[in-house]
C-alpha positions in Angstrom: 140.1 -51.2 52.9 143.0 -50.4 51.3 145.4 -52.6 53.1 142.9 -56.1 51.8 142.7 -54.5 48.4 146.8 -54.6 48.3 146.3 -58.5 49.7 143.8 -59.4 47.2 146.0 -58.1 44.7 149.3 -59.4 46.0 147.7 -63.1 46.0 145.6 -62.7 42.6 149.2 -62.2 41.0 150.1 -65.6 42.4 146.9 -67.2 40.9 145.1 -68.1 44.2 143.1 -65.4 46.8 143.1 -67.5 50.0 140.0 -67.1 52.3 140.0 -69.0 55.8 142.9 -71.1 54.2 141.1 -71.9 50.7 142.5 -71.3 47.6 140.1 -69.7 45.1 141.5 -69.6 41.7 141.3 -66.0 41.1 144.1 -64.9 39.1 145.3 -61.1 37.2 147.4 -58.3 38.0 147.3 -55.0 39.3 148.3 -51.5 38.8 146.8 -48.7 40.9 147.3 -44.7 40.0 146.7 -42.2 42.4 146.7 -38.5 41.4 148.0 -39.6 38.2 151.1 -41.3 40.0 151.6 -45.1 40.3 151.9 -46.5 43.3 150.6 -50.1 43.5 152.1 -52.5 40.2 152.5 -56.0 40.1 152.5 -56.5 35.9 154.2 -59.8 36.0 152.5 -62.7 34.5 151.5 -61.9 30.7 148.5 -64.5 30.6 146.6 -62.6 33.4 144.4 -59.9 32.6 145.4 -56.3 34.1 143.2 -54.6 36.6 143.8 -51.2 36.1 142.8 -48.6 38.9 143.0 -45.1 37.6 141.5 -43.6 40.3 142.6 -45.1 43.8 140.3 -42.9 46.4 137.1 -43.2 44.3 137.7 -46.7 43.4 137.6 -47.3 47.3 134.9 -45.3 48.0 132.4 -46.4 45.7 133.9 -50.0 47.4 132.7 -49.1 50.3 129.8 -48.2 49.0 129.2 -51.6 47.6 130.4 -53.8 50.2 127.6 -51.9 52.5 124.8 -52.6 49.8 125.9 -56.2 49.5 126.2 -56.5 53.3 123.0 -55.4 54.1 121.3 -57.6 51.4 119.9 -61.0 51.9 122.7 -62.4 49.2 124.3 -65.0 50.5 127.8 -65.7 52.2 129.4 -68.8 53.2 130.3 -69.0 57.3 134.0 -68.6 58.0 136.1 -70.2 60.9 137.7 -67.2 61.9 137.9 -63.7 60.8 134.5 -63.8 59.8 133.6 -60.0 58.9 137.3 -59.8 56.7 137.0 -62.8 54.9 133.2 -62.1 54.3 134.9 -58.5 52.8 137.8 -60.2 51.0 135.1 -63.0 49.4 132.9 -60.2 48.2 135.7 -57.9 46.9 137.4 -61.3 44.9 134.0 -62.5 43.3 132.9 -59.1 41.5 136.5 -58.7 40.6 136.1 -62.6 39.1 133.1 -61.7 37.6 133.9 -58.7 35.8 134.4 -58.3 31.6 137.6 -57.5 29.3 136.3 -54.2 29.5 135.8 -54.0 33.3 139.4 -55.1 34.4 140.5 -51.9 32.2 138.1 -49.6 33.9 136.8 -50.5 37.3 135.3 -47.5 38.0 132.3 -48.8 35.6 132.3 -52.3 36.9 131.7 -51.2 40.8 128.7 -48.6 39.7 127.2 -51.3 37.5 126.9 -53.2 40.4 125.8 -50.8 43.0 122.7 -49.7 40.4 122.3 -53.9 39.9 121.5 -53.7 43.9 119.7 -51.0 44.2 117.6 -51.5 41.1 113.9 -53.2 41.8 112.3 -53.2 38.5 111.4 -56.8 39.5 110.7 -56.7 43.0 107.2 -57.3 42.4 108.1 -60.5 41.4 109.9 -61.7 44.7 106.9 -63.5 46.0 106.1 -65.3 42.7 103.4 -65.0 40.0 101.3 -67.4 37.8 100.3 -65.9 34.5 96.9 -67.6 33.0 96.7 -70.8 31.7 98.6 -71.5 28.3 96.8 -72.7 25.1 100.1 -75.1 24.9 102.2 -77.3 27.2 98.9 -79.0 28.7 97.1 -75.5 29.6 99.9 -74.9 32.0 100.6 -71.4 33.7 104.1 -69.9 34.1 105.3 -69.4 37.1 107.7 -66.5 37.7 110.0 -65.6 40.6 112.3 -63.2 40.9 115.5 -64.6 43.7 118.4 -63.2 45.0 121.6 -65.0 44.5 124.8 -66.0 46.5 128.1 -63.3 46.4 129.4 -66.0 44.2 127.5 -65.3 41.1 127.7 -63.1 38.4 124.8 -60.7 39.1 122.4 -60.2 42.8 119.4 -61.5 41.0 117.6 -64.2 38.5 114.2 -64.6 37.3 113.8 -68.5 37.7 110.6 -69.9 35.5 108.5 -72.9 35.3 105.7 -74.4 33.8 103.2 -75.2 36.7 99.9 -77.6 36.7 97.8 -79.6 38.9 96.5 -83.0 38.4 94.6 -84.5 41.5 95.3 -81.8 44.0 99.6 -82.1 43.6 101.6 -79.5 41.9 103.5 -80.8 39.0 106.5 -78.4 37.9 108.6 -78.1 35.0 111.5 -76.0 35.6 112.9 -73.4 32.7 116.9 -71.9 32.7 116.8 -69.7 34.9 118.0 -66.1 33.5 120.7 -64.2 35.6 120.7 -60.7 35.0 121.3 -56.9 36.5 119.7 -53.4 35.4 121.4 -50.5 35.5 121.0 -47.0 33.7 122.9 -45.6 31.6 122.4 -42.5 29.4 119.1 -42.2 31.5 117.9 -45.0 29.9 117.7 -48.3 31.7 119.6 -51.2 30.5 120.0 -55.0 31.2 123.0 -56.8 30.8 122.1 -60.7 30.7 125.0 -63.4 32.2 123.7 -66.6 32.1 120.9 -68.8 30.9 121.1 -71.4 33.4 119.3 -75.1 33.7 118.2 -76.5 36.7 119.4 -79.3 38.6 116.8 -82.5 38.2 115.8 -83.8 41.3 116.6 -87.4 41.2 113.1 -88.3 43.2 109.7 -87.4 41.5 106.2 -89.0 41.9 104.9 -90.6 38.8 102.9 -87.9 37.7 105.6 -85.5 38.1 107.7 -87.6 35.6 104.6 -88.1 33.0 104.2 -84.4 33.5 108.0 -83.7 32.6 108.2 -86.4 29.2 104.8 -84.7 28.1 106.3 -81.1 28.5 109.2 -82.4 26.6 108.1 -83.1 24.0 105.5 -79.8 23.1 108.8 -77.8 23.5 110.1 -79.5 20.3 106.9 -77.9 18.4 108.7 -74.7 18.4 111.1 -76.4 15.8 108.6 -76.2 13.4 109.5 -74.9 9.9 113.5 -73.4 11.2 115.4 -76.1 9.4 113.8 -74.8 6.2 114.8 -71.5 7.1 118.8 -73.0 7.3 121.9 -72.6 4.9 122.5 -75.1 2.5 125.9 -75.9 4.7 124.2 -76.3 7.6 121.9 -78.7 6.2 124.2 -81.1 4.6 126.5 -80.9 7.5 129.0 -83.3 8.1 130.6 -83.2 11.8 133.4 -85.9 10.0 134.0 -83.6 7.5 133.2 -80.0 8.5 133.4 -77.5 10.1 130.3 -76.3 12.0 128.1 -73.5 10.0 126.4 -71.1 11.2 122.7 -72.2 12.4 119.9 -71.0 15.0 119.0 -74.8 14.8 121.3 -76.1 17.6 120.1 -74.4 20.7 118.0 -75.9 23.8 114.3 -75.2 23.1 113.7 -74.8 27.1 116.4 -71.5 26.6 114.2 -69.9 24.4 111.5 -70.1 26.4 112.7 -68.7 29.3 114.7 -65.7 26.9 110.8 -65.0 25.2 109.5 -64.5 29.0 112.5 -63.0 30.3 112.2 -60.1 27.2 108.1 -59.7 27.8 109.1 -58.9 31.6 111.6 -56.5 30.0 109.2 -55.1 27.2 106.6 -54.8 30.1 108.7 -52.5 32.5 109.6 -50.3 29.5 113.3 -51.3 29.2 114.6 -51.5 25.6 118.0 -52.1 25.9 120.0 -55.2 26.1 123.5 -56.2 26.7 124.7 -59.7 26.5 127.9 -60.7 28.6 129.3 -63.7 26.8 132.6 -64.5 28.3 134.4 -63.5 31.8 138.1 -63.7 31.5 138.9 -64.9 35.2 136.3 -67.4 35.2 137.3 -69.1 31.6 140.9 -68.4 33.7 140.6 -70.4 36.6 139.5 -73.7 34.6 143.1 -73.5 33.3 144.6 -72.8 37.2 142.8 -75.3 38.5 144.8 -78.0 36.3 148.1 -76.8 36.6 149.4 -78.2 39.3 148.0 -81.8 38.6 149.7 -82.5 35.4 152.5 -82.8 33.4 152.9 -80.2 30.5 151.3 -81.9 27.7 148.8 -83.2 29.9 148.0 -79.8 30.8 147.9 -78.7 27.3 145.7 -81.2 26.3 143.3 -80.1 29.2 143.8 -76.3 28.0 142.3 -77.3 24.7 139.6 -79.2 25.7 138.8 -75.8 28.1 139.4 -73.8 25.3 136.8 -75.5 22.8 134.2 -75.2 26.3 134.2 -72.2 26.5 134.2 -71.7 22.3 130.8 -74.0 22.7 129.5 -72.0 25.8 130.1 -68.5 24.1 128.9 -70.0 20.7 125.5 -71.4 22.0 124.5 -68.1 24.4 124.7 -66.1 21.4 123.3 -68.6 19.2 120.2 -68.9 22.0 119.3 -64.7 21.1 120.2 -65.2 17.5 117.3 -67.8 17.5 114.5 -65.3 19.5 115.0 -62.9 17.0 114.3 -65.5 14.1 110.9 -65.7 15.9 110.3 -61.9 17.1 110.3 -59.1 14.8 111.0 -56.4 17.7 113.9 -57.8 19.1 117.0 -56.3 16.9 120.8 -57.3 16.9 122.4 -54.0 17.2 126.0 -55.4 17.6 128.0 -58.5 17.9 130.4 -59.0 20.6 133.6 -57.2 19.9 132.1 -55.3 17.1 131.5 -52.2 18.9 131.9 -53.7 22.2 132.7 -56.9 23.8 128.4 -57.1 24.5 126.1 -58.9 22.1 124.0 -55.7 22.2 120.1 -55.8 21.6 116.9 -53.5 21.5 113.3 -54.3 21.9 110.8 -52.5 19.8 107.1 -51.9 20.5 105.9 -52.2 16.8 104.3 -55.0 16.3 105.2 -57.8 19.1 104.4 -60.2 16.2 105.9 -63.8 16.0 106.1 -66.2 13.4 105.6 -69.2 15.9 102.3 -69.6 18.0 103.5 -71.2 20.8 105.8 -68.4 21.6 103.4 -65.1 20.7 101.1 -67.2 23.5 103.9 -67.1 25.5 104.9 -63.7 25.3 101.2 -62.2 25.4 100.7 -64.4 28.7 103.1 -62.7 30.7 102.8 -59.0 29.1 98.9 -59.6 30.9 100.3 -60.5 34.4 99.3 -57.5 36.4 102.2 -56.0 38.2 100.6 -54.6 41.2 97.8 -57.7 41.7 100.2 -60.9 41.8 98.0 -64.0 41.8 99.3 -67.0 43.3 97.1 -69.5 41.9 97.3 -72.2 39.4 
């Protein structure tokens, strides 16, 4: 293990880690102590971050220990040509070192038990064969439907709760599909924690039935209910902006109504299995990096710097609107509290959940929330 460790690292310093003769853009450098000695540096490039191994014999170990857990789950793999069982080990080992924090690359001993409890953890296994809470008073008396899925080796965390509206209308299930929310629990302090990734959307399948489509527009549309009253609630600034002119306030106004759905359900799951604590991840330095490696081969140099800005103000947006998405739940929910800001104590947007009140200021939402706190864990229903 240590030998592909040393290859990994030898071809992250070059920018690509090739598997079966493709490049991934992967790219950082390495320096691995052992017994307090160095005896692995590559340092070179100064725009890669630095993985930094303190510890060499229990950084492989508890790799070991995480290759078996992924290995033995059902998360999925891509088939190589040759040298399958390596390059399976090589793609795993690259993909939790792409998706690791600032903070992870500077102590990896964290990032690799992180992910060991994020396998092991089943808080939501009760949800891996789907539920269906009762029927809402909004969005058409619709239930949600709640799955809990394993992911591919390619994604930040093992597992996401996807969601969705569901209904019937003359025996055929109509569906409308909610980001999904990928996320991993851990414990820490003996307390559990979750550290959310991503709110992601849905591809749209291009063929529907009719209904399916009058069922989407209708659903639509009731989302935009939950707008009610939070432009009042705005600065002055942000009111009168002027995208010309300005530059952009602070709001909770600009955010994807579907997002805060799915962030209301996914913190009722939370709030139902007793977990409090709440860490979001809002930027991953190697995969903001390989947007830049992927163009700089193609183009000239201000061709390339033109394309570096563009990335640049992407991932500005991305971090921007994540944060902005949790920033607008709490408007709503008393009980969830901003404890931190990213890089204000760490580089997490950090949260807690309270069990006060569990009081909104928005119907449609308190509904919501209510409907899947009443799902019973241990009797999952399966109807609509």
């Amino acid at each position: 293990m240590r030998e592909l460790l040393y290859e990994i690292a030898n071809e992250a310093k070059e920018g690509k880690i090739i598997i079966d003769g493709d490049d991934f853009n992967i790219a950082f450098n390495t320096i691995i102590y052992d017994e307090n000695k160095i005896v692995f540096n590559n340092i070179e490039n100064i725009e890669y971050p630095n993985l930094i191994i303190k510890n060499r014999n229990l950084f492989l170990k508890l790799l070991n220990e995480y290759l078996a857990l992924s290995l033995n789950s059902k998360r999925k793999v891509p088939n190589f040509s040759k040298n399958f069982e390596r390059n399976k080990l090589k793609l795993i080992i690259s993909y939790i070192l792409a998706n690791a924090t600032t903070e992870d690359f500077l102590n990896p001993i964290n990032l690799l038990n992180r992910n060991i409890n994020f396998l092991r953890d089943n808080t939501f296994s009760y949800l891996n064969g789907e539920i269906y809470t009762e029927k809402l008073n909004n969005f058409l008396n619709s239930n949600i439907k709640i799955k809990n899925k394993m992911q591919s080796i390619f994604m930040e965390t093992p597992n996401k709760i996807e969601i969705s509206f569901a209904n019937e209308l003359n025996g055929e299930i109509l569906e409308y599909n909610l980001p999904s929310i990928s996320y991993g629990i851990t414990e820490e302090n003996n307390e559990k924690v979750c550290y959310i990734y991503s709110i992601q959307n849905h591809d749209i399948k291009k063929e529907s039935s009719e209904n399916q489509c009058k069922f989407q527009k209708k659903i639509a549309r009731e989302m935009y209910k939950i707008n009610s009253g939070v432009l009042e609630s705005e600065s002055e600034e942000y009111k009168n902006y002027d995208d010309q002119k300005d530059s952009y306030p602070e709001n909770i106004s600009d955010v994807s109504m579907s997002s805060i759905i799915s962030v209301v359900i996914f913190i009722s799951l939370l709030s139902k299995n007793d977990i409090s604590k709440i860490k979001i991840v809002p930027y991953l330095p190697i995969r903001f990096l390989s947007r830049d490696l992927s163009i700089s081969d193609k183009h000239d140099y201000i061709k390339r710097c033109q394309l570096q800005e563009r990335n640049n103000l992407i991932q500005e947006n991305i971090t921007d609107k994540f944060i902005r998405t949790f920033r607008r739940v709490k408007y709503h929910f008393n009980d969830l509290n901003i404890t931190s800001y990213p890089y204000e104590v760490s580089e997490y947007m950090e949260l807690t959940l309270s069990n006060f009140d569990q009081h909104f200021n928005n119907n449609i939402l308190e509904d919501i929330f209510a409907k899947v706190s009443d799902v019973n864990n241990k009797e999952n229903s399966n109807k609509i």
